[in-house]
C-alpha positions as CSV (number, residue, x, y, z in Angstrom):
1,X,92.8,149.4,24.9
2,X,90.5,150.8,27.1
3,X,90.2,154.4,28.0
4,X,93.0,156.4,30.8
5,X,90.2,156.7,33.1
6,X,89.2,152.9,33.0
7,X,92.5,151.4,33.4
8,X,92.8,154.0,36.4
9,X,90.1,152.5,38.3
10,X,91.1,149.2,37.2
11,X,94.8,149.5,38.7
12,X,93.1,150.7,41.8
13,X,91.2,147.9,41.7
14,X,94.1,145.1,41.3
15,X,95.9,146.8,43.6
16,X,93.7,146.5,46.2
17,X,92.9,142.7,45.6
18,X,96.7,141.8,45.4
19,X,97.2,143.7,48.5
20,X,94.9,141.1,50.0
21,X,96.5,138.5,48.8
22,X,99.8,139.0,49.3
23,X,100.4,141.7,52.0
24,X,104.1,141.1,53.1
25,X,105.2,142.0,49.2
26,X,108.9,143.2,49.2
27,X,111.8,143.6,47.5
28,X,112.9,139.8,47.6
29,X,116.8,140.4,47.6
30,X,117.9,141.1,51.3
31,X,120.2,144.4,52.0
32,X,122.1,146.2,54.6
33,X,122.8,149.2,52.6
34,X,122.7,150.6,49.5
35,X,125.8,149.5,47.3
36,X,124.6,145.8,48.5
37,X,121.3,146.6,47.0
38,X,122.9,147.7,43.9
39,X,125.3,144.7,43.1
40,X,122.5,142.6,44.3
41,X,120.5,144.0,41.5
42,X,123.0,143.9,38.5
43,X,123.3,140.1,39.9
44,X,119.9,139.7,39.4
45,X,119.6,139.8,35.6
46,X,118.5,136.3,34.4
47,X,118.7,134.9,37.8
48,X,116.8,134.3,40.7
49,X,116.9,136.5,44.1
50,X,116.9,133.5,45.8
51,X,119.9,132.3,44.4
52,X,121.5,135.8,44.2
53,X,121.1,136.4,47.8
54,X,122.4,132.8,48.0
55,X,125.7,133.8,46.3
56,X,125.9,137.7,47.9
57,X,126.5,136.1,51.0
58,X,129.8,134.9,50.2
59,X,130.4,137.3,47.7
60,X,130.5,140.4,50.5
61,X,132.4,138.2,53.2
62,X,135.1,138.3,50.9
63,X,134.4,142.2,49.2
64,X,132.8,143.9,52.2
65,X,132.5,147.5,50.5
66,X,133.2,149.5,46.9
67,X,136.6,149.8,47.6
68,X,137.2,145.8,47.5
69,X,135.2,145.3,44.8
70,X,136.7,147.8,42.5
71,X,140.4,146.2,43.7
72,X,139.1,143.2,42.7
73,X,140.6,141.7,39.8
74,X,138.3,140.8,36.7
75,X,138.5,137.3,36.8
76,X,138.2,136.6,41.1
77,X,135.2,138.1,40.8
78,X,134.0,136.2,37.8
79,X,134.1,133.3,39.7
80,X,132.6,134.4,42.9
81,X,129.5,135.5,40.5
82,X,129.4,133.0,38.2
83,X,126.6,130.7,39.0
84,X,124.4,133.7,38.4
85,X,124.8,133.8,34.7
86,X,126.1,136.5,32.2
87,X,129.1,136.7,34.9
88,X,131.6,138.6,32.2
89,X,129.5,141.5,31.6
90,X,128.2,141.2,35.6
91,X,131.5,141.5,37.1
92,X,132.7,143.8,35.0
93,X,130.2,146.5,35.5
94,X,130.6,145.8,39.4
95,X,134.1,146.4,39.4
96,X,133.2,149.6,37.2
97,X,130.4,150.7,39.3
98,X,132.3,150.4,42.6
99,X,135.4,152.8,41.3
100,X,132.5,155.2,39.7
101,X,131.2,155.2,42.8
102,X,134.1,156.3,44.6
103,X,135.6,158.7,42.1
104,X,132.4,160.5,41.8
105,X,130.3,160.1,45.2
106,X,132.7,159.2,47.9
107,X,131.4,155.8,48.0
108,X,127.6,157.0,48.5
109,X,125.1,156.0,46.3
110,X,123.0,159.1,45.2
111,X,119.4,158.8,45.2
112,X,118.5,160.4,41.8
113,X,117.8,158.7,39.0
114,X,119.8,161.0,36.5
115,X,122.9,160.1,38.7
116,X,122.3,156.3,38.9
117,X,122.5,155.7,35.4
118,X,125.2,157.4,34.1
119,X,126.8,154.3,36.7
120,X,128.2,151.5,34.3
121,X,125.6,149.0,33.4
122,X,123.2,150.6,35.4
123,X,119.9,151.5,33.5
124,X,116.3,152.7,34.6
125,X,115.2,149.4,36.1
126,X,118.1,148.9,38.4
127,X,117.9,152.7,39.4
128,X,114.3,152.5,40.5
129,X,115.0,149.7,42.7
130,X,117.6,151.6,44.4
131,X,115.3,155.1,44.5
132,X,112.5,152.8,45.9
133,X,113.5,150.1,48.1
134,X,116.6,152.2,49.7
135,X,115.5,156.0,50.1
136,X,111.6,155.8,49.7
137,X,111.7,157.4,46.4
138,X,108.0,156.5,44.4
139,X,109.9,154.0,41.2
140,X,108.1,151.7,39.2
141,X,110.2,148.9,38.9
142,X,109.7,147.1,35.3
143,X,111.0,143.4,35.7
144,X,110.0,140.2,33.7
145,X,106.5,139.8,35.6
146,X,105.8,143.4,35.5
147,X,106.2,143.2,31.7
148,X,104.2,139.9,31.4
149,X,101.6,141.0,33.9
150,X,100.6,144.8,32.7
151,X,100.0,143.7,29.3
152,X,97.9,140.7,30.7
153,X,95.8,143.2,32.3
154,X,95.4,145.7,29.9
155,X,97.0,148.2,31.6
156,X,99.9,148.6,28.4
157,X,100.2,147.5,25.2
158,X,103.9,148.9,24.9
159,X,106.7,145.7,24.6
160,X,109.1,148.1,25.5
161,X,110.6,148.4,29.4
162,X,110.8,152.2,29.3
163,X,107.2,152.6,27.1
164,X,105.7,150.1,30.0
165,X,107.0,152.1,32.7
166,X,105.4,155.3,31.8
167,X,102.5,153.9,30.8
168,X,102.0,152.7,34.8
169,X,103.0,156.4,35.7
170,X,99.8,157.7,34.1
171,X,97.6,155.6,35.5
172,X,98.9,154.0,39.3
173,X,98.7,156.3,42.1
174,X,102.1,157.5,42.8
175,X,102.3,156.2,46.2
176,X,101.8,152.8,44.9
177,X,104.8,152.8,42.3
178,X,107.0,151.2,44.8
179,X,104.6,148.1,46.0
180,X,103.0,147.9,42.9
181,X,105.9,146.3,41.1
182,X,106.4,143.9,44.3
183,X,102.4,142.7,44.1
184,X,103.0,141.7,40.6
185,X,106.2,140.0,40.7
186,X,104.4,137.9,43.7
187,X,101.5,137.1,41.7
188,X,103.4,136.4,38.7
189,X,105.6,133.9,40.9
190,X,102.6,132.1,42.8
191,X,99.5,132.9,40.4
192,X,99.7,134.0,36.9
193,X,102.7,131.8,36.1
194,X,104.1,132.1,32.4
195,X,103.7,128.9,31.5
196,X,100.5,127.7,33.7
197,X,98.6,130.3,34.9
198,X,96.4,129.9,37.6
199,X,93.2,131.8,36.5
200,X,90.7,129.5,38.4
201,X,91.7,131.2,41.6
202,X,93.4,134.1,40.7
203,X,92.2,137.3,42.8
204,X,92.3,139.4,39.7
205,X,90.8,137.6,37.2
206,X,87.7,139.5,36.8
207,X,89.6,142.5,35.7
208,X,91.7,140.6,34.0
209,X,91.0,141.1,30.0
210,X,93.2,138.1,29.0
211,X,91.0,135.9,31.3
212,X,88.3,136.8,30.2
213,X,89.0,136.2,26.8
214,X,90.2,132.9,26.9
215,X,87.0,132.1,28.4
216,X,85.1,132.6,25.4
């Protein structure tokens, strides 16, 4: 692992190149306010945002707001949500979230950390996309690529979400935290894919440790 001051230029670096590359990078699940954002994102656990935003769109004709969703009964919303996978556990923090929600917020979500994950199934990941993506809040969020990707590059050797996380804090400026997280899950979705990575054209590559090693 190279030294703090290394990888710092070397996420300034990648940043900038990605940026390049993909310039539009967002939060790929669609909102119009927060609590959307927030069901959206305890859908999205070993599924796609296409096909959760897909699903979302009947899913909040039928439960507009927290108060329908924490009236909804355990097994309608199972089977609104579950071609998303792990729709048990999914729905039942929802429902749990929603009446938290209410009894505690008045149907607002909070933007603090400390407050989003004492929510029911909510953990660190799901909170900094709300913090970031909804109130501006700098939040690193640590997904599948993000995982995949920082240890690719060098920039963590930790396996663990949390350990990963604030291992990026030291080392991304803090007004990156937000897009940095969208540059990689774009490049790990078009690029550097898991099973065939693309390192013949990949914009990175030359800081890229694990590219350059498989090149010897």
């Amino acid at each position: 692992m190279k030294s703090l001051d290394d990888r710092r230029k070397r996420a300034r670096r990648i940043i900038r190149a990605l940026r390049k590359i993909f310039p539009d990078a967002q939060c790929k699940l669609t909102f119009q306010t927060p609590f959307e954002l927030l069901v959206k994102t305890i859908l999205s656990a070993q599924c796609t945002d296409e096909r959760v935003n897909r699903v979302a769109l009947d899913l909040f004709n039928k439960y507009p707001g927290p108060e329908d969703f924490a009236k909804a009964s355990q097994g309608d919303l199972e089977k609104n949500v579950q071609s998303t996978g792990l729709f048990r556990n999914k729905a039942r923090h929802i429902r749990a979230c929603a009446a938290y929600l209410i009894e505690q917020f008045g149907g607002v979500v909070p933007p603090s950390m400390d407050e989003l994950i004492r929510f029911p199934g909510v953990g660190r990941k799901t909170a900094n996309v709300i913090l970031g993506n909804v109130f501006g809040i700098p939040a690193i969020v640590v997904d599948t690529h993000v995982i995949r990707l920082s240890k690719l590059l060098g920039l963590t050797l930790q396996n663990d979400p949390e350990k990963i996380e604030f291992d990026l804090m030291k080392i991304l400026p803090k007004k990156d935290w937000v897009s940095f997280s969208h540059l990689l899950s774009d490049h790990g979705r078009q690029t550097c894919i898991a099973r065939r990575p693309q390192c013949g054209r990949c914009c990175v590559e030359k800081d890229c440790p694990s590219s350059l090693l498989s090149q010897i």
